[in-house]
Each structure stands twice: as C-alpha cells, then as structure tokens.
GUTI-350278 format. One record per residue (C-alpha): residue number from 0; x, y, z. Coordinates in steps of 0.1 Angstrom, whole numbers, plus 5000, padded with zeros to 4 digits. Each point is the difference from the previous one (the first is absolute). Last residue first. Layout:
GUTI-350278
<num = NUM	px = X	py = Y	pz = Z>
...
end
This chain:
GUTI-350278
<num = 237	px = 1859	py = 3148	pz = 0591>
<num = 236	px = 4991	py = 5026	pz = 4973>
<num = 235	px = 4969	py = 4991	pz = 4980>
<num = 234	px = 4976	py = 5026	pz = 5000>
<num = 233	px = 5023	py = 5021	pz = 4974>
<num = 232	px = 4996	py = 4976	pz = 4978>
<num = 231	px = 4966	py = 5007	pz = 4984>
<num = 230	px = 5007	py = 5040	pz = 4999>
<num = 229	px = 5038	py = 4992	pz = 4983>
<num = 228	px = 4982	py = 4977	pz = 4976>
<num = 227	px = 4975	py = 5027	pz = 4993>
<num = 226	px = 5028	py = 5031	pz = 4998>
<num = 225	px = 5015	py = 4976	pz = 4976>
<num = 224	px = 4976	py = 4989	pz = 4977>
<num = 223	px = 4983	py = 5038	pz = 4996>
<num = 222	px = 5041	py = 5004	pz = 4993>
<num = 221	px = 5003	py = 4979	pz = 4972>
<num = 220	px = 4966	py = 5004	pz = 4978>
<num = 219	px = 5022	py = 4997	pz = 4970>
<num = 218	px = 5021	py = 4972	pz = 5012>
<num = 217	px = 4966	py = 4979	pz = 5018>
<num = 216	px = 4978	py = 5004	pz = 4964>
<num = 215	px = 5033	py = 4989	pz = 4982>
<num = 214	px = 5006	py = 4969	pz = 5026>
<num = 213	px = 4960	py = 4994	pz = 4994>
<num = 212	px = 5007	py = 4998	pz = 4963>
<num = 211	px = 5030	py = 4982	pz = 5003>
<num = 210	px = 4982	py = 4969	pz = 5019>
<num = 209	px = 4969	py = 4999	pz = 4971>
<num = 208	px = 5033	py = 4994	pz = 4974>
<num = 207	px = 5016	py = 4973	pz = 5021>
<num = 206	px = 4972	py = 4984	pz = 5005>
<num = 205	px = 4973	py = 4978	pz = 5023>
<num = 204	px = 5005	py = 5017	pz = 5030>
<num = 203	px = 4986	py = 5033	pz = 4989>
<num = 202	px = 4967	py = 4980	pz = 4997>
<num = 201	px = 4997	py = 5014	pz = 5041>
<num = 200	px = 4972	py = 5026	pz = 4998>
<num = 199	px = 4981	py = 4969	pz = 4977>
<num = 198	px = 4998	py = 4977	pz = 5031>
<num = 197	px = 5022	py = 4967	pz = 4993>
<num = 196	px = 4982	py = 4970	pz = 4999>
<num = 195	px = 4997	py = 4979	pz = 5029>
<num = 194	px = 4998	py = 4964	pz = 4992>
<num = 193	px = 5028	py = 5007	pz = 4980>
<num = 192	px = 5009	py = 4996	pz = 4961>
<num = 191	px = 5038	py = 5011	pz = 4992>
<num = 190	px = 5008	py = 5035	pz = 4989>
<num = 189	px = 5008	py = 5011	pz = 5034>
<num = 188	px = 5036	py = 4978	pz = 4998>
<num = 187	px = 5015	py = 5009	pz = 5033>
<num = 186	px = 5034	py = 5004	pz = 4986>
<num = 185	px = 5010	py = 5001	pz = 5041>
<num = 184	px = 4988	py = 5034	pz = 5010>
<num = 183	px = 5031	py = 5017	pz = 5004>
<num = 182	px = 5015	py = 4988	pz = 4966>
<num = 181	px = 4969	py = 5008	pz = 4976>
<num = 180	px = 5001	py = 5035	pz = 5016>
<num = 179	px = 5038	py = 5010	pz = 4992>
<num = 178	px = 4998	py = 4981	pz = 4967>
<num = 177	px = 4968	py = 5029	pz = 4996>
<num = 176	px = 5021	py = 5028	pz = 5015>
<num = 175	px = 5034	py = 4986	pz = 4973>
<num = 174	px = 4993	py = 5023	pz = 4969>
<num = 173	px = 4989	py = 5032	pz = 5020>
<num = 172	px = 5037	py = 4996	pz = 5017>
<num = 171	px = 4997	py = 4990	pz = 5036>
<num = 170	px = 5021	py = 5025	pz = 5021>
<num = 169	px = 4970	py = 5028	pz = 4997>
<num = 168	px = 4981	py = 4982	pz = 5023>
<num = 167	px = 4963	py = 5014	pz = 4998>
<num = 166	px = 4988	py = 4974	pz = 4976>
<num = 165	px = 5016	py = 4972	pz = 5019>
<num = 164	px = 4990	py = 5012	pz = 5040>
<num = 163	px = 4963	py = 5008	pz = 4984>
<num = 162	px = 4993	py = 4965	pz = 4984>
<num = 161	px = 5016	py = 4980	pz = 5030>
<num = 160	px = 4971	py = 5023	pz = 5018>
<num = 159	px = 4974	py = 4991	pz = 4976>
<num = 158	px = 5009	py = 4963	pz = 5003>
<num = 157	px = 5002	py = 4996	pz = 5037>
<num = 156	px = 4966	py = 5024	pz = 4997>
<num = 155	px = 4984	py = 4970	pz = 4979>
<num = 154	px = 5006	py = 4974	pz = 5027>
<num = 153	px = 4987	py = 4972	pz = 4977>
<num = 152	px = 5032	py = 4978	pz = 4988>
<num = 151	px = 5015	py = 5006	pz = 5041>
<num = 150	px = 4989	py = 4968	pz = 5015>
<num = 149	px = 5024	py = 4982	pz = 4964>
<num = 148	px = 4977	py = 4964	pz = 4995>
<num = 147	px = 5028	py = 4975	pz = 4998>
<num = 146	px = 4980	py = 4970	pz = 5018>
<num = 145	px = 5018	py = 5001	pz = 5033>
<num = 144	px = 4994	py = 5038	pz = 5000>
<num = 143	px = 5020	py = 5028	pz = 4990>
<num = 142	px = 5016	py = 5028	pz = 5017>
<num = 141	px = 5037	py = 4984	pz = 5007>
<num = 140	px = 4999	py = 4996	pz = 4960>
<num = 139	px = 5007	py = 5038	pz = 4992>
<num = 138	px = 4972	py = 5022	pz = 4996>
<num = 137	px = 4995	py = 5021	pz = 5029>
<num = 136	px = 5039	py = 5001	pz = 5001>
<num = 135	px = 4996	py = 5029	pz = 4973>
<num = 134	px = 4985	py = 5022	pz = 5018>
<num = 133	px = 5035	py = 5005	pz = 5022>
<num = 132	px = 5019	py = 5001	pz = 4969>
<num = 131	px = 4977	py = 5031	pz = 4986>
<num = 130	px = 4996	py = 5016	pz = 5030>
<num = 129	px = 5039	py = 5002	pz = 5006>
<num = 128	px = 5005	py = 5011	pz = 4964>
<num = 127	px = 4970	py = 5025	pz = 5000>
<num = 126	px = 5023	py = 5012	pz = 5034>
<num = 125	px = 5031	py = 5004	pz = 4980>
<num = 124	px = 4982	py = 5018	pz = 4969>
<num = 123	px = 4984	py = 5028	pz = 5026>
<num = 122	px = 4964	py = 5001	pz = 5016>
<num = 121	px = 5010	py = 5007	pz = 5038>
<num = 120	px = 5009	py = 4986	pz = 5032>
<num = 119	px = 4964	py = 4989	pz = 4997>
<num = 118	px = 5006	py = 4977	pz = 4967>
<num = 117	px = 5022	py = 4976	pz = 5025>
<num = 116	px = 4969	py = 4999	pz = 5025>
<num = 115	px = 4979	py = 4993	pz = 4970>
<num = 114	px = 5017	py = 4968	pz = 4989>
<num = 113	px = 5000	py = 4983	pz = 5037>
<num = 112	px = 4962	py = 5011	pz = 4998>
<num = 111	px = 4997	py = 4981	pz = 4967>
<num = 110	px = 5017	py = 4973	pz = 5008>
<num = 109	px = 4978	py = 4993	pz = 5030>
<num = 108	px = 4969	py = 5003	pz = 4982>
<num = 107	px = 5013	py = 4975	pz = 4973>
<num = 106	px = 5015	py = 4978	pz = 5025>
<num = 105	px = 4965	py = 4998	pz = 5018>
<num = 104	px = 4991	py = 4963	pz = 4986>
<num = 103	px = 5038	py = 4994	pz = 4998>
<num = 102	px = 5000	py = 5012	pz = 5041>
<num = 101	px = 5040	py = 5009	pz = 4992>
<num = 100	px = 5028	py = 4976	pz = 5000>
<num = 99	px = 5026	py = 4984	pz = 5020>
<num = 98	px = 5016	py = 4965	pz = 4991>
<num = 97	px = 5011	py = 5018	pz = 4977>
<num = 96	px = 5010	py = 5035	pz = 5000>
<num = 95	px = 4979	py = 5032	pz = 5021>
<num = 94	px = 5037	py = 5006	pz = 5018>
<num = 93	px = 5018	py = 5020	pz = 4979>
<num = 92	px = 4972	py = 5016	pz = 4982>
<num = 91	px = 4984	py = 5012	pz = 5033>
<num = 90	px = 5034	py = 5017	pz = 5006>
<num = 89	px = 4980	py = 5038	pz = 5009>
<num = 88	px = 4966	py = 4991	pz = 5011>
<num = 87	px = 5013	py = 4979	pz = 5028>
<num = 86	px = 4986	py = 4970	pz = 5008>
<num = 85	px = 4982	py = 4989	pz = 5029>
<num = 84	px = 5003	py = 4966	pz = 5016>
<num = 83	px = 4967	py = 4977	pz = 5007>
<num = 82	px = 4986	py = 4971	pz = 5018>
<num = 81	px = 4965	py = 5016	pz = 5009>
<num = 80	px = 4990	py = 5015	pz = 4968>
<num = 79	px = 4965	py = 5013	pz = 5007>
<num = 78	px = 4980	py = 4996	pz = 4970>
<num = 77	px = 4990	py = 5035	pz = 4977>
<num = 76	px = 4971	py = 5018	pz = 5004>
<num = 75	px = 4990	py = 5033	pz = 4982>
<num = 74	px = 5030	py = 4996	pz = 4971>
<num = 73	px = 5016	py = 5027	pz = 4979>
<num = 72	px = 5011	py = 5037	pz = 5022>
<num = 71	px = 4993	py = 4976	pz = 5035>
<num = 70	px = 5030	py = 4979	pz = 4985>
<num = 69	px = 5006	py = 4962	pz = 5009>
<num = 68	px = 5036	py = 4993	pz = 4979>
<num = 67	px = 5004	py = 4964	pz = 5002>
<num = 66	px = 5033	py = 4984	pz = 4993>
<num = 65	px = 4996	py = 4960	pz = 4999>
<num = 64	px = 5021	py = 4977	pz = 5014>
<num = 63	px = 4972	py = 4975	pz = 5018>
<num = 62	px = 5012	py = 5001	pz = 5032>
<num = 61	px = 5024	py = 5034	pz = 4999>
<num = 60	px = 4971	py = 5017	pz = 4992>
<num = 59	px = 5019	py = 5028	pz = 4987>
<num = 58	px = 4983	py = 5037	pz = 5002>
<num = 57	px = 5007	py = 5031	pz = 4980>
<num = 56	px = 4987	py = 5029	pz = 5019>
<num = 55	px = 4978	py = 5025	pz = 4995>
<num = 54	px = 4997	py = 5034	pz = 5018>
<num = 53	px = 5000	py = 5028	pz = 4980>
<num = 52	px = 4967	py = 5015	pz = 5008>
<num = 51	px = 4973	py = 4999	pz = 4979>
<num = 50	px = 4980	py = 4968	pz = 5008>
<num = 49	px = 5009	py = 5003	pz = 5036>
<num = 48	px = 4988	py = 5035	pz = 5007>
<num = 47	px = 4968	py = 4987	pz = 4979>
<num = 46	px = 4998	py = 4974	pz = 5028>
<num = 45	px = 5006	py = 5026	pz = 5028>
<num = 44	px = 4975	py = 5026	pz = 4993>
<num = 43	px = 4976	py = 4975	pz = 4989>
<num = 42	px = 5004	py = 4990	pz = 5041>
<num = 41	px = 4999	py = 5034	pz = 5008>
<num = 40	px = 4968	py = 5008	pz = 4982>
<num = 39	px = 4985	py = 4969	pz = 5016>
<num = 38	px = 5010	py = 5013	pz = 5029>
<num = 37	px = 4985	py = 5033	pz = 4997>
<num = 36	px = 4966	py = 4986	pz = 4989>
<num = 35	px = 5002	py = 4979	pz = 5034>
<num = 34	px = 5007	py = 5031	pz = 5017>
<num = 33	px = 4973	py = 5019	pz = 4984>
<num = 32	px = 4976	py = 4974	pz = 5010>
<num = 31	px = 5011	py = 4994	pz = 5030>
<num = 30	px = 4992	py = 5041	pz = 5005>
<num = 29	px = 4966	py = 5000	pz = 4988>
<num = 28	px = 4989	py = 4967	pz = 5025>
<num = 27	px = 5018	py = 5024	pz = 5033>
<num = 26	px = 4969	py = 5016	pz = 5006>
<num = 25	px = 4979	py = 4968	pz = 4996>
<num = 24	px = 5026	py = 4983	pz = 5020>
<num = 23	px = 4995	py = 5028	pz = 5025>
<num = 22	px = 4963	py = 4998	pz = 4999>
<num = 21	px = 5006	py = 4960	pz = 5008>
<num = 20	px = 5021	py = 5004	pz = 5025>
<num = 19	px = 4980	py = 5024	pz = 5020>
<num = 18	px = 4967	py = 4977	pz = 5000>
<num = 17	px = 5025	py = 4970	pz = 5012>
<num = 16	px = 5012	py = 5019	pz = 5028>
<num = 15	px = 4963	py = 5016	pz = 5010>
<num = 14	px = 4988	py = 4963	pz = 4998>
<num = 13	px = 5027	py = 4987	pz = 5022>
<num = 12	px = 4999	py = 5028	pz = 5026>
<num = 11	px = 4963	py = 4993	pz = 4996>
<num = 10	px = 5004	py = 4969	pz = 5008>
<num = 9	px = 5018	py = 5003	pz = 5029>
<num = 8	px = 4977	py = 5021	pz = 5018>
<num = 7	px = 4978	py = 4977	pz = 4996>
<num = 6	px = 5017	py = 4970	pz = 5013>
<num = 5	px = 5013	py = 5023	pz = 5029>
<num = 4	px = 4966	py = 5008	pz = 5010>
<num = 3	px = 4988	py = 4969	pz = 5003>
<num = 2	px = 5031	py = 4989	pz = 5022>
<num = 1	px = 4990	py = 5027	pz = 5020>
<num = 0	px = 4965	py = 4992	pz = 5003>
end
C-alpha cells in the first residue's frame, strides 16, 4: 500500500511540477519575446556600428597578392582572407605596386574610398590633387582584363568624382581640365560603338565642349559642391 502510495504521490509532485512550469513559461513567453526583439536590436546595433565606424583596413592576401579592402561602410559580405598582412592607410602607394594590386573588379570602389579619405582632411587644391592621382589608377592597365576591356569604363561616380576634383582645382587652368580628364581616364574613347551605350546623364563624355559646360555649372555652383563633397567624405576617415 505504501509503495502505491508513493507512485501516487509521485505523480502528482510530477504533475504539479510540470503544471507550474508551464504557467511560468507562459508568464515568462512576453518577456523572451522582448528579449529576442532586444537582441536583434543589438545585433543591428552592431552591424550599422560597423558600417559607420572608422574601421577598415587594407588587407594583402599575401597568396594571391591582391589588396582587398572589406568595408562594412561598402560591402555586406566580403571572403575571409586567411593568409593575409594589413596595410597601412598612410604609405598604401608605396607598397600597392606590382606584383601587388587592388581587388581589380573592386578597384574602383576601393579607389574611391582611398580618394575620399584624402578629400576628408578637407576640400582644398592639394587634396583635389591627391584625389585626382589616386582615381586615376582606376584606369591604368593593371585594371584591365586579359582581353583589354578597362573594369573601371562604367563606374559612372569614378567619373563624376574625377569630374569634381578637376573642376574644383583651381591649379588646372580652364584650358587644360578636359586634357586633365582625358589623361586620368586612359583616352577612353566614349565615342566608339559599345554593347553598352552610354546613358544620356553621362554624354558629357563624348566632348570637350559638353565637359566645360558641366565644369562651368560645378565653378558657379562652387561651394554647394564643396560643402557636399566635404558631407560625402567626411565618412571616410581611417
């Protein structure tokens, strides 16, 4: 009888247990959910943290001697470099030379970014200059493929930025911006038939004349061009 007793009495401790676990997950069901929502706040937190902050880095895979530069601010995902040796931001142009070279399928996002953290020191002649001559490497033959074709032709903001650090650089002569432009983009000849036509925003390309009227438009609207290159570069300090 004792035994039986004991059985019973067992199961309703277990029974009473389990009954008082259950209304306390109940209870507690509100407050996982605010937790959860609170971490998944946190963890946005952190990724937009990383997409603003100034914490890129230029990175050398020293297998395949290429410079990557994995920003949160640009890219969601990027690879995991796993042989690699970072780069400082300040003598990149030392030591970014052949055999080494940037992502050339990314070297115009890179370029720009390298451009930008020059322009956030501030929007004067010597730092147009800086921008301008980094920019320019988009072009040069180290970002081409096997069968000539330049990565950077289409990267329409490469070309509106090179257009901005020429007109606003009052060291080129008025005369010389559009020499200027045909030099740091390779001659790229836009006059030529493509597959891919040029979109009509960027016909500028084709002339001389259409290139001095959007100089004029940037000279005479000078400092609304400033205070917005300053805005766009000040996110770019690393």
């Amino acid at each position: 009888m004792n035994h039986e007793q004991n059985i019973h009495d067992t199961r309703r401790r277990f029974l009473s247990n389990g009954l008082k676990l259950g209304g306390l997950s109940i209870l507690l069901m509100p407050f996982q959910k605010i937790l959860a929502s609170k971490m998944a706040a946190l963890d946005m937190s952190i990724r937009k943290l990383y997409k603003f902050l100034p914490i890129d880095k230029l990175v050398l895979n020293t297998k395949t001697k290429v410079v990557h530069l994995p920003s949160g601010r640009i890219f969601a995902k990027y690879p995991t470099i796993k042989r690699r040796v970072i780069i400082g931001s300040v003598n990149w142009e030392v030591e970014v030379k052949p055999p080494y070279h940037f992502n050339k399928e990314k070297s115009g996002i890179i370029l720009e970014m390298l451009a930008m953290t020059r322009l956030a020191t501030g929007i004067t002649d010597r730092t147009l200059t800086d921008a301008y001559r980094i920019l320019s490497i988009a072009f040069t033959g180290t970002y081409k493929s096997k069968s000539g074709i330049v990565f950077n032709k289409y990267n329409f903001r490469l070309h509106h930025l090179l257009l901005q650090t020429i007109a606003l650089n009052t060291t080129y002569p008025a005369a010389q911006k559009w020499e200027k432009f045909q030099l740091a983009t390779a001659r790229i000849n836009y006059n030529l038939k493509d597959t891919r036509p040029l979109p009509r925003f960027m016909e500028w390309l084709k002339s001389k004349t259409e290139f001095d009227k959007k100089t004029s438009y940037i000279l005479q609207n000078k400092q609304t061009y400033i205070s917005r290159l300053s805005k766009r570069a000040s996110v770019y300090k690393f």
